[in-house]
Short mmCIF file of the C-alpha atoms (twelve columns), coordinates in Angstrom:
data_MODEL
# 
_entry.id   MODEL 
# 
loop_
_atom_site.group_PDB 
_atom_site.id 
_atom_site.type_symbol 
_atom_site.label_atom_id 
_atom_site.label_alt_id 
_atom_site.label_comp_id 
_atom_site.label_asym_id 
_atom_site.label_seq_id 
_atom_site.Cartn_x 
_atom_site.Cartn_y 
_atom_site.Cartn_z 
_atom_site.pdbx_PDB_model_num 
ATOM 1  C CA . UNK A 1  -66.859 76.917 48.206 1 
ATOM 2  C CA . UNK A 2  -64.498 75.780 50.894 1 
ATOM 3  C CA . UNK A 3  -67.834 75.178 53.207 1 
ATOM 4  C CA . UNK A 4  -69.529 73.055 50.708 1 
ATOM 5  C CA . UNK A 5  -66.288 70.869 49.916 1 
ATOM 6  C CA . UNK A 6  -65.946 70.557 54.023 1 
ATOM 7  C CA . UNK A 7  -69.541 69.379 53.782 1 
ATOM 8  C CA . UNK A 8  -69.160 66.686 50.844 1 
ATOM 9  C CA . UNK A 9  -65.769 65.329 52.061 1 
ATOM 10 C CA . UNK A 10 -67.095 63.434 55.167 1 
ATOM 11 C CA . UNK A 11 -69.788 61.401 53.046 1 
ATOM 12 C CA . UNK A 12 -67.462 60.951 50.246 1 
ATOM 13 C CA . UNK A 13 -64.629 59.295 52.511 1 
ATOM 14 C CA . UNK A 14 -67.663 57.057 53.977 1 
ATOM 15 C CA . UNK A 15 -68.532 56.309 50.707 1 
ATOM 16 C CA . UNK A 16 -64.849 55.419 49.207 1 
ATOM 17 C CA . UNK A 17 -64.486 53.285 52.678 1 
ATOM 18 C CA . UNK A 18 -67.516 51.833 52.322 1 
ATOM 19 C CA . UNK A 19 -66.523 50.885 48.401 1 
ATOM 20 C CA . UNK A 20 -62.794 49.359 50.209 1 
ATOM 21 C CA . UNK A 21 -64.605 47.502 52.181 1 
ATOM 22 C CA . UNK A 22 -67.068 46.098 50.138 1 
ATOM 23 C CA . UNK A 23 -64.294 45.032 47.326 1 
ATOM 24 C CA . UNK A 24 -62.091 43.856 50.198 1 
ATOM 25 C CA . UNK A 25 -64.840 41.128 51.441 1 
ATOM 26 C CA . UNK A 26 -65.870 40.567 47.834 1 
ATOM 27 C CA . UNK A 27 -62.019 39.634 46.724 1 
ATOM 28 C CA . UNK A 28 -61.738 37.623 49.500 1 
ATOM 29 C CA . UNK A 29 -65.006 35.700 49.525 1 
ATOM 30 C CA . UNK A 30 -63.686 34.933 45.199 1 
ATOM 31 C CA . UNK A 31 -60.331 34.420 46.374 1 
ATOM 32 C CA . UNK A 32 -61.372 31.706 49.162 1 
ATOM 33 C CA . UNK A 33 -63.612 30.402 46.469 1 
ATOM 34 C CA . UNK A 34 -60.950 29.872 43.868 1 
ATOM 35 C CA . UNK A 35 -59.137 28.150 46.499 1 
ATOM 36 C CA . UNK A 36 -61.261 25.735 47.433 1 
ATOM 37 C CA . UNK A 37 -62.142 24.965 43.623 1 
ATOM 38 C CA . UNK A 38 -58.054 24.287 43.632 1 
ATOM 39 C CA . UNK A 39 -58.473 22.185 46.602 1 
ATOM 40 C CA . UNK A 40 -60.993 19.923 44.640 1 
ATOM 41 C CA . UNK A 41 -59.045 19.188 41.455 1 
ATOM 42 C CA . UNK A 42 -56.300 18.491 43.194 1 
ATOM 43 C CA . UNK A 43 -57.417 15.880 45.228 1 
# 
């Protein structure tokens, strides 16, 4: 049991990075977005 948990754990940290990362970039890429759609009412 312990062998196969050893065995999943490295692909599902890769995975759960990979998913951080992903949502990181896509929140900033919306956040940037909404800014600049501030940017353009206000002026």
């Amino acid at each position: 049991m312990a062998l196969v948990l050893m065995a999943i754990t490295p692909s599902l940290k890769g995975f759960f990075i990979g998913l951080l990362a992903g949502g990181g970039v896509l929140a900033g890429l919306g956040a940037a977005f909404i800014f600049l759609s501030q940017q353009d009412r206000f002026r």
